[in-house]
Structure formats: structure tokens, C-alpha cells
PDB file of N, CA, C, O and CB in Angstrom:
ATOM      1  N   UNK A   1       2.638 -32.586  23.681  1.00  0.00           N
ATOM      2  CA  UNK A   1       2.358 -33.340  22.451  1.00  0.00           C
ATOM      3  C   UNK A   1       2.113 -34.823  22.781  1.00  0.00           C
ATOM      4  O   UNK A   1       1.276 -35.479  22.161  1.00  0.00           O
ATOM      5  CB  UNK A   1       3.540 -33.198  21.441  1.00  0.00           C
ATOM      6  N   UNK A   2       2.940 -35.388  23.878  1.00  0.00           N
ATOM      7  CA  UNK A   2       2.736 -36.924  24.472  1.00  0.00           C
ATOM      8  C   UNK A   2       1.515 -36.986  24.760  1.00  0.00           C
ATOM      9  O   UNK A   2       0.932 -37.972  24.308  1.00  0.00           O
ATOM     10  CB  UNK A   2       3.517 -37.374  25.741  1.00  0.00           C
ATOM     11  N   UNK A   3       0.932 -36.285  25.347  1.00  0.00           N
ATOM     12  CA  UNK A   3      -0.552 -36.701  26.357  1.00  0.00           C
ATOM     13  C   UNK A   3      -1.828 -35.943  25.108  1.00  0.00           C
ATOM     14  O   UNK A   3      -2.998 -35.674  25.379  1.00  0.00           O
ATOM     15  CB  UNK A   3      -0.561 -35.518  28.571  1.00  0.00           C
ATOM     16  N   UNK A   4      -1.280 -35.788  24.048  1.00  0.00           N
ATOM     17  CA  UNK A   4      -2.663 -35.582  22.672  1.00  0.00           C
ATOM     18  C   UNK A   4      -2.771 -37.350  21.995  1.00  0.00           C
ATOM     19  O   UNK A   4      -1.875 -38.115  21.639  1.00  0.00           O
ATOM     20  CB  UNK A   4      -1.892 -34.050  20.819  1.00  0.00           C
ATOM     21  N   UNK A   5      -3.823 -37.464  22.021  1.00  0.00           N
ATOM     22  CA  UNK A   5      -4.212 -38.526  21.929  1.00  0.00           C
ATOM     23  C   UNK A   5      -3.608 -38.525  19.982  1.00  0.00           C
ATOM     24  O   UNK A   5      -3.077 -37.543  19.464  1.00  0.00           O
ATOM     25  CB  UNK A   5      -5.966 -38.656  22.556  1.00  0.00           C
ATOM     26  N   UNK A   6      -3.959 -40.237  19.037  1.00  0.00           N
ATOM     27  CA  UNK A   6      -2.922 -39.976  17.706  1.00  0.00           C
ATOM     28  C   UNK A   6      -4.003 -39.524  17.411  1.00  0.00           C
ATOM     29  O   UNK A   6      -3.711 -38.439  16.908  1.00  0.00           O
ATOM     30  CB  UNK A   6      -2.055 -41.090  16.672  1.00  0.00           C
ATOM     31  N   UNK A   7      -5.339 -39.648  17.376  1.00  0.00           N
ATOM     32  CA  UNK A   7      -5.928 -38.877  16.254  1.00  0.00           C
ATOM     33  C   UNK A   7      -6.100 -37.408  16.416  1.00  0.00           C
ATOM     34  O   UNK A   7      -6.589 -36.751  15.497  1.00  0.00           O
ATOM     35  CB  UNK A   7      -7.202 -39.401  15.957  1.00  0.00           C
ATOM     36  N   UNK A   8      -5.850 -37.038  17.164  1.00  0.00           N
ATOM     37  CA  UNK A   8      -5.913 -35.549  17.186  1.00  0.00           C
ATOM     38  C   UNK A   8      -4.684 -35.104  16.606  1.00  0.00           C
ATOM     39  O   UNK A   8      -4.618 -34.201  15.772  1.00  0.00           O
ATOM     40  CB  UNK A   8      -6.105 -34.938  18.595  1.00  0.00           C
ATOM     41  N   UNK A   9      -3.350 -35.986  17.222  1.00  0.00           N
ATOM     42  CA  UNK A   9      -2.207 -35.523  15.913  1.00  0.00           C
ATOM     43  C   UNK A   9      -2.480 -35.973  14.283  1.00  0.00           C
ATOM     44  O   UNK A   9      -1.752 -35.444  13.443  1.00  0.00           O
ATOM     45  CB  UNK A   9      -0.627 -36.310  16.277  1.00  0.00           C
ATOM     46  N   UNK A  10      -3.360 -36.795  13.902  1.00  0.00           N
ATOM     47  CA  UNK A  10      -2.951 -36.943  12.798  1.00  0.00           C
ATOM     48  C   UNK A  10      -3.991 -35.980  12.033  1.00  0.00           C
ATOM     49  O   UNK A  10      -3.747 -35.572  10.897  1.00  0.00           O
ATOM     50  CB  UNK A  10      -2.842 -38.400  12.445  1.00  0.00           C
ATOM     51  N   UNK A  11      -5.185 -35.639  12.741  1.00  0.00           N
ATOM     52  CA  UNK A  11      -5.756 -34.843  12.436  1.00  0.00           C
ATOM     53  C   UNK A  11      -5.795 -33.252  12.661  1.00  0.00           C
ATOM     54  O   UNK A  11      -6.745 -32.549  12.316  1.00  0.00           O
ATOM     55  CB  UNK A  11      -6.447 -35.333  12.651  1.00  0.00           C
ATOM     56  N   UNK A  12      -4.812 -32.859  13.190  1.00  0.00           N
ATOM     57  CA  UNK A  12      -3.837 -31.618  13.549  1.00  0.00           C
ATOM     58  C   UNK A  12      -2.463 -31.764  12.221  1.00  0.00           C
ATOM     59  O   UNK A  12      -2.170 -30.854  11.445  1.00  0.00           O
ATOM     60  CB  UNK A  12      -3.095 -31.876  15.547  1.00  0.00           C
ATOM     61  N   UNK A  13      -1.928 -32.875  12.258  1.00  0.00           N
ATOM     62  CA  UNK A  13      -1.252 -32.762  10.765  1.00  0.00           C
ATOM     63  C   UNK A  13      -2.174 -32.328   9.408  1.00  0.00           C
ATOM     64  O   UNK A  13      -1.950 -31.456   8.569  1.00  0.00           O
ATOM     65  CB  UNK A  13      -0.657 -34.269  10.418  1.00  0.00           C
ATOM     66  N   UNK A  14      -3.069 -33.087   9.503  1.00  0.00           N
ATOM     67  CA  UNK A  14      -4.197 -32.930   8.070  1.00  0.00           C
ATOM     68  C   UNK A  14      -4.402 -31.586   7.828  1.00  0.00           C
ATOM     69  O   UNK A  14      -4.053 -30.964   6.825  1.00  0.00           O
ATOM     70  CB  UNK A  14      -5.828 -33.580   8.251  1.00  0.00           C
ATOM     71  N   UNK A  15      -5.119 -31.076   9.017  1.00  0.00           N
ATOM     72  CA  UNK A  15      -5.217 -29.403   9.031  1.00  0.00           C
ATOM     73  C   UNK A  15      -3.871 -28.459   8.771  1.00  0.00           C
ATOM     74  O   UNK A  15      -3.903 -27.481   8.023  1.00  0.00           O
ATOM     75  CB  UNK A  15      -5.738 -28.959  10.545  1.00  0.00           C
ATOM     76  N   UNK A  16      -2.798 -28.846   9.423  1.00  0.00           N
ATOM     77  CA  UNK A  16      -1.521 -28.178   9.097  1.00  0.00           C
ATOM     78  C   UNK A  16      -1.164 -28.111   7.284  1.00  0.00           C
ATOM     79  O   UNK A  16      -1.056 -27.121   6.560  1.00  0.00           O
ATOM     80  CB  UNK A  16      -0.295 -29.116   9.982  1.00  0.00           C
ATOM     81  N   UNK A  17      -1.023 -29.858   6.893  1.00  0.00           N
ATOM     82  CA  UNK A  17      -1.192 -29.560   5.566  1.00  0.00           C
ATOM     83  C   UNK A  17      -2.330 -28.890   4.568  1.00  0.00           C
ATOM     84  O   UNK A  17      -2.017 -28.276   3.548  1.00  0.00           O
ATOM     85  CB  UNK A  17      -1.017 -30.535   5.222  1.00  0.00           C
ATOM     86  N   UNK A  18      -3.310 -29.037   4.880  1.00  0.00           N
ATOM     87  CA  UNK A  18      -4.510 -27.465   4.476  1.00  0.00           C
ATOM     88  C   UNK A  18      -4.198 -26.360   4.879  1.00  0.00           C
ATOM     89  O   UNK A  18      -4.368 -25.371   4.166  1.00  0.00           O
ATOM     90  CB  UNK A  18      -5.990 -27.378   5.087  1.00  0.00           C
ATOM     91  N   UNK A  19      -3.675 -26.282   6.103  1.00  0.00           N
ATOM     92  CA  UNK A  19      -3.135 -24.487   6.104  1.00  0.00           C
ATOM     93  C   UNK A  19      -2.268 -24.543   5.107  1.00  0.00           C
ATOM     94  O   UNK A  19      -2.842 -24.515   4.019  1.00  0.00           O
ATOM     95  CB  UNK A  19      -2.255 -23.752   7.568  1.00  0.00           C
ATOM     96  N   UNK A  20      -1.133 -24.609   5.041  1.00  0.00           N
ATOM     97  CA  UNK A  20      -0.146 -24.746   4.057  1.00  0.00           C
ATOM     98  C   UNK A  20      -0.339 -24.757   2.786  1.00  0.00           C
ATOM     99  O   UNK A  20       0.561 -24.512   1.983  1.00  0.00           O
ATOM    100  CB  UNK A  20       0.425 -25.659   4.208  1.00  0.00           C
ATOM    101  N   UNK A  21      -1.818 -25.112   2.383  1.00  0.00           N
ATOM    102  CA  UNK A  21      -2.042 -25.382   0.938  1.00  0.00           C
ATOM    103  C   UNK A  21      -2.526 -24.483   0.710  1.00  0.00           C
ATOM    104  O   UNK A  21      -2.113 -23.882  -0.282  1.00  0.00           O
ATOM    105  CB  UNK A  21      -2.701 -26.398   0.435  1.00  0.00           C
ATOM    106  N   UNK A  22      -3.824 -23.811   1.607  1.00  0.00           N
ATOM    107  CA  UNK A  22      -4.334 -22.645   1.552  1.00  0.00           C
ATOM    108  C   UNK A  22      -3.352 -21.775   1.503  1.00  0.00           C
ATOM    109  O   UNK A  22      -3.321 -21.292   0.371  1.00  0.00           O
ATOM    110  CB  UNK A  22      -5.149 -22.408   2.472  1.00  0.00           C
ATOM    111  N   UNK A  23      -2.476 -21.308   2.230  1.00  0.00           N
ATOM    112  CA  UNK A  23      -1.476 -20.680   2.605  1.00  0.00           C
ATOM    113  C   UNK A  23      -0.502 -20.354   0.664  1.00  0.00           C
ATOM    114  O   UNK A  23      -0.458 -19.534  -0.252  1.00  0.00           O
ATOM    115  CB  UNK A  23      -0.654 -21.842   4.033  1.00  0.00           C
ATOM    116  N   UNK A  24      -0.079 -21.339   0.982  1.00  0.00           N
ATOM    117  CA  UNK A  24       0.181 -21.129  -0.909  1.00  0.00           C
ATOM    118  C   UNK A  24      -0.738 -20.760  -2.278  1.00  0.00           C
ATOM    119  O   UNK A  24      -0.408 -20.376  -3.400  1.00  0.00           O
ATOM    120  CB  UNK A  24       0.587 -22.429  -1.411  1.00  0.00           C
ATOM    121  N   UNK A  25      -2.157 -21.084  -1.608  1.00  0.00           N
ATOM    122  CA  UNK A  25      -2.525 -20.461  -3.303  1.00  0.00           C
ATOM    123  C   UNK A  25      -2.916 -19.199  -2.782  1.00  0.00           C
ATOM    124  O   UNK A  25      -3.160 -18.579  -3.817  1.00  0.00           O
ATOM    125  CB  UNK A  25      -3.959 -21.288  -4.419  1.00  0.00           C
ATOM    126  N   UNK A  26      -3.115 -18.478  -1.905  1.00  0.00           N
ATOM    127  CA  UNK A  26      -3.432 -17.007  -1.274  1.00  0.00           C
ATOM    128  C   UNK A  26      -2.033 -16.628  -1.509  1.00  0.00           C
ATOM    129  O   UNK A  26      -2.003 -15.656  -2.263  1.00  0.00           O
ATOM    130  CB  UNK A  26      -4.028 -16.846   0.481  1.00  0.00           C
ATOM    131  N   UNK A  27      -0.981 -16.981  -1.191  1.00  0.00           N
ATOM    132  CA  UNK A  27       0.438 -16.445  -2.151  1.00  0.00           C
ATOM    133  C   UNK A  27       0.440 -16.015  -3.365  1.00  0.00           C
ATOM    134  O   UNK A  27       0.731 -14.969  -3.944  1.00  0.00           O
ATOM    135  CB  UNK A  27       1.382 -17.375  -2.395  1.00  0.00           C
ATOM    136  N   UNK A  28      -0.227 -17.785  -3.821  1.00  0.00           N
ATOM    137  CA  UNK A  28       0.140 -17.150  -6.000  1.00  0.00           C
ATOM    138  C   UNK A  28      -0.780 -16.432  -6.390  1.00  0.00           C
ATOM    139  O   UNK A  28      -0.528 -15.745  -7.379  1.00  0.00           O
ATOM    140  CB  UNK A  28       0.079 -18.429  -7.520  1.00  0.00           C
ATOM    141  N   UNK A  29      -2.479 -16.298  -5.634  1.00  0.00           N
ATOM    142  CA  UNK A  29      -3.057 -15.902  -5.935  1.00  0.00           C
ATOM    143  C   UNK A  29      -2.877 -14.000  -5.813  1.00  0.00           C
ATOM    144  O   UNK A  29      -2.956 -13.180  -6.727  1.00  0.00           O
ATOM    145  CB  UNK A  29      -3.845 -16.716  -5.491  1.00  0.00           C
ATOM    146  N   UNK A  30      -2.605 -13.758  -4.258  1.00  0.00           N
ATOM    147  CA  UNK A  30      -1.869 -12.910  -4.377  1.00  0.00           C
ATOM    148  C   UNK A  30      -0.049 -12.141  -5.264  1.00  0.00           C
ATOM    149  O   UNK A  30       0.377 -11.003  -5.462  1.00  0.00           O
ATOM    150  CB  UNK A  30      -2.050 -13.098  -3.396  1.00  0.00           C
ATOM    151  N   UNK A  31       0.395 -13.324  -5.493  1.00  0.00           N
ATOM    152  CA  UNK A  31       1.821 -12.511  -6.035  1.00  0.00           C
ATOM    153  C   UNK A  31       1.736 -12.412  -7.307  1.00  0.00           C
ATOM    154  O   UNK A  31       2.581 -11.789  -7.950  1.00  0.00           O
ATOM    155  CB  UNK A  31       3.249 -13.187  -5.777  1.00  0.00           C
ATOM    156  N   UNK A  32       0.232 -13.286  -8.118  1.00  0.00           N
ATOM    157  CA  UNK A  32       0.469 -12.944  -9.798  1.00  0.00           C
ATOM    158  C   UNK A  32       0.169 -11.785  -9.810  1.00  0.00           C
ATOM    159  O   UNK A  32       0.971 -11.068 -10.408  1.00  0.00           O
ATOM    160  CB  UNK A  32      -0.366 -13.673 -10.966  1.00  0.00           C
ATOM    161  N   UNK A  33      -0.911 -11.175  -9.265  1.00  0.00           N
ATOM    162  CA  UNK A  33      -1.321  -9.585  -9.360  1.00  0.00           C
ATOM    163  C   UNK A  33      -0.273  -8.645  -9.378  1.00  0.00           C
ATOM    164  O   UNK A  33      -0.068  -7.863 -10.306  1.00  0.00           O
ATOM    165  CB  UNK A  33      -2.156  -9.127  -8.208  1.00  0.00           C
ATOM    166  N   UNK A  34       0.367  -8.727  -8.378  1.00  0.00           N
ATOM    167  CA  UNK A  34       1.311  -8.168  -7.787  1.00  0.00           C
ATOM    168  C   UNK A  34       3.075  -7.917  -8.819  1.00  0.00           C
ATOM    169  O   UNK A  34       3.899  -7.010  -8.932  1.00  0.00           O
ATOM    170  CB  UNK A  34       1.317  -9.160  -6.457  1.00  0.00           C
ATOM    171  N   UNK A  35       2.876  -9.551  -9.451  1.00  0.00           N
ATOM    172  CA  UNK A  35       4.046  -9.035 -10.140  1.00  0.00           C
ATOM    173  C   UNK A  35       3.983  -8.539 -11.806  1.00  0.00           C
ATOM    174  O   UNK A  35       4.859  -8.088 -12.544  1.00  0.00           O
ATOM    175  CB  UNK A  35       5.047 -10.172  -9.988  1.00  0.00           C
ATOM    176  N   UNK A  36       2.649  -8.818 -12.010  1.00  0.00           N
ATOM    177  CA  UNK A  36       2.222  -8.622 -13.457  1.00  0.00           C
ATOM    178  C   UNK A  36       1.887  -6.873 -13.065  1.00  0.00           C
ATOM    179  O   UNK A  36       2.151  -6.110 -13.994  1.00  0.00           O
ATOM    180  CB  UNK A  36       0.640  -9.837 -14.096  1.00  0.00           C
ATOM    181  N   UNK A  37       1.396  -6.290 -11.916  1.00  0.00           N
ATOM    182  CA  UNK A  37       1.542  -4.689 -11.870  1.00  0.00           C
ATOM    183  C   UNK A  37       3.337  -4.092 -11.820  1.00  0.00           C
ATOM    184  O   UNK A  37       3.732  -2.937 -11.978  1.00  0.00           O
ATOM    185  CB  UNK A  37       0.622  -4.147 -10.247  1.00  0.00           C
ATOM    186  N   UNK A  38       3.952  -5.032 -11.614  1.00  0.00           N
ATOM    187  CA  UNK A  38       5.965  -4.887 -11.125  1.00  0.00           C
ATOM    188  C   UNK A  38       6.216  -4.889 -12.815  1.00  0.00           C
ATOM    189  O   UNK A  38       6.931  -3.988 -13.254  1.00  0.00           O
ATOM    190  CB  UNK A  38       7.115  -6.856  -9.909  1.00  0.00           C
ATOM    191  N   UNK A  39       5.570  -6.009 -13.894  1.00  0.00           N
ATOM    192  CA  UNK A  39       6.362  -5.875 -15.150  1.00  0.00           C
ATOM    193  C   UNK A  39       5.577  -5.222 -15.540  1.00  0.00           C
ATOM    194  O   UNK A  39       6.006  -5.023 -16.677  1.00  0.00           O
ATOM    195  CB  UNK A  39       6.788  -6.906 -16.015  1.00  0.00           C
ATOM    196  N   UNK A  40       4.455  -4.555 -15.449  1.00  0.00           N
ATOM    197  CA  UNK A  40       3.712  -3.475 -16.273  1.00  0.00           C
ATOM    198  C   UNK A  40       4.405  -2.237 -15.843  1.00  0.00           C
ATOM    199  O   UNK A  40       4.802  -1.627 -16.836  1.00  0.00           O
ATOM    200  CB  UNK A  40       2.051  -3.385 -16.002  1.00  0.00           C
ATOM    201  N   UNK A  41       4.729  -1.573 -14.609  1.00  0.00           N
ATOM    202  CA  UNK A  41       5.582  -0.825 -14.447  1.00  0.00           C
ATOM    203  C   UNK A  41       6.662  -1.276 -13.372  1.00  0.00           C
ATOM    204  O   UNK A  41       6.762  -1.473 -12.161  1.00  0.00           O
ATOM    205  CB  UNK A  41       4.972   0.277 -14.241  1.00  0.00           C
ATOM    206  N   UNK A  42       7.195  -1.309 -14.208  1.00  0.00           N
ATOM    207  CA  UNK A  42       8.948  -1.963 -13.567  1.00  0.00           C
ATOM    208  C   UNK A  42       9.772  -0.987 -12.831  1.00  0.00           C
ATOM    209  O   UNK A  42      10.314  -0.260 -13.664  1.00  0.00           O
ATOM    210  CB  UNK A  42      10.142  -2.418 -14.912  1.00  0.00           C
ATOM    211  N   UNK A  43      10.074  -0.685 -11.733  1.00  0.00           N
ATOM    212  CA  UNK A  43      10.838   0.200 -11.086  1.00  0.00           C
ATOM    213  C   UNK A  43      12.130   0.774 -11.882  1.00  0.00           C
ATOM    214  O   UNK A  43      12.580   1.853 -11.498  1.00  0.00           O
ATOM    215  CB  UNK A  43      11.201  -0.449  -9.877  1.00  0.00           C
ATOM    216  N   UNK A  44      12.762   0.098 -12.992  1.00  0.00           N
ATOM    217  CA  UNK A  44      13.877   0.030 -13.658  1.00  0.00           C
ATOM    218  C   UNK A  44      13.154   1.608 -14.663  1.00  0.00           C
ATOM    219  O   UNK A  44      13.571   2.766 -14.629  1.00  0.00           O
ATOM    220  CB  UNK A  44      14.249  -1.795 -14.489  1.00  0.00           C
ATOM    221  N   UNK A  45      12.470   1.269 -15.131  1.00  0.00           N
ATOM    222  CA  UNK A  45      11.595   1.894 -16.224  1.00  0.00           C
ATOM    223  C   UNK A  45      11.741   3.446 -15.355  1.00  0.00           C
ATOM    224  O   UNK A  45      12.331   4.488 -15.638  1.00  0.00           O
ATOM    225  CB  UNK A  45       9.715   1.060 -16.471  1.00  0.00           C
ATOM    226  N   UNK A  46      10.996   3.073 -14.312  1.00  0.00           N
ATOM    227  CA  UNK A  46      10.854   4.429 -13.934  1.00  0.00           C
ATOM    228  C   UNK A  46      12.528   5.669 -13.385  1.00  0.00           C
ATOM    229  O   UNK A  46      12.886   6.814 -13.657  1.00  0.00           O
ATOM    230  CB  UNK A  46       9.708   4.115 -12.590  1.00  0.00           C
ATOM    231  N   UNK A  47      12.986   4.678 -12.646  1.00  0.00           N
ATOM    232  CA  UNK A  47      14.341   5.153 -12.563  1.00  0.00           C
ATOM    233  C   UNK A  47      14.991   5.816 -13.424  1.00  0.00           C
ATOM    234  O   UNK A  47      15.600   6.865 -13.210  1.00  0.00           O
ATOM    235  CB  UNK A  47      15.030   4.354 -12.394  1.00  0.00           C
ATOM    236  N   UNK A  48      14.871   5.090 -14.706  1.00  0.00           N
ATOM    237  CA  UNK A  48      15.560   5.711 -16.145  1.00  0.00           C
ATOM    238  C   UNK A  48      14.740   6.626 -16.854  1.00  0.00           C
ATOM    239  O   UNK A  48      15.285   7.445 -17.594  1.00  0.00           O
ATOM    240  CB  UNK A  48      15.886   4.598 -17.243  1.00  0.00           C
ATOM    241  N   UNK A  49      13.162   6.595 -16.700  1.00  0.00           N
ATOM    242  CA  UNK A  49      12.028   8.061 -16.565  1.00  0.00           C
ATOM    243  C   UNK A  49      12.866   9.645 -15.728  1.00  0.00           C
ATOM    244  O   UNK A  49      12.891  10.803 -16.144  1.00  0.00           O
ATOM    245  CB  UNK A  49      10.341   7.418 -15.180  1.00  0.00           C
ATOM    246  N   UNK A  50      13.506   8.997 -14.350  1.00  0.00           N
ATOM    247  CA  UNK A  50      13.663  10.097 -13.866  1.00  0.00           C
ATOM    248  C   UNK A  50      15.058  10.501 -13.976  1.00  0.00           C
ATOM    249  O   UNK A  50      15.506  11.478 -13.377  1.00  0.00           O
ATOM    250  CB  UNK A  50      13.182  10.102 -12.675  1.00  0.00           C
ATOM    251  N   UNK A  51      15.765   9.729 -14.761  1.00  0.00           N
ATOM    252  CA  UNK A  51      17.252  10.216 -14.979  1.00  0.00           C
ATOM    253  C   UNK A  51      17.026  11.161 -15.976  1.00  0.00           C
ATOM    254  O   UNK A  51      17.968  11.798 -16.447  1.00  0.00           O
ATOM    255  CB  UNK A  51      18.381   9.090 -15.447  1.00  0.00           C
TER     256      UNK A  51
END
């Protein structure tokens, strides 16, 4: 990390914080789907279906 010159760290930070940002809306973008199919059918629901 000593012998990277600063702009390559500060421009290796910049990119880190864009991964990270990217990184989070591919989350929400992925987990709203995901949990709006969980409260449309809720594992609870079904459990008490099969009791």
C-alpha cells in the first residue's frame, strides 16, 4: 500500500465507495422482490396450511 502512489489510493477509495453503493442498491433492489414474495406468502401461513 506504501509504494501506490496517493492518487491511485484516493482513486481506489472512490471506486471502493461505488462498489459499495452499487453493492447496496443491487441489495434493495434485489431484497424488495424478495421480501414482498416472503409477505405475499409467508412461511407462517403455510405452516399453519399444513397443520
Amino acid at each position: 500500500m506504501h509504494a501506490l502512489p496517493r492518487v491511485i489510493r484516493k482513486t481506489g477509495f472512490l471506486w471502493a465507495l461505488v462498489a459499495v453503493g452499487a453493492f447496496q442498491g443491487l441489495l434493495i433492489t434485489w431484497m424488495l422482490p424478495t421480501q414482498s414474495l416472503n409477505f405475499n406468502n409467508p412461511p407462517q401461513s403455510v405452516r399453519a396450511g399444513n397443520r
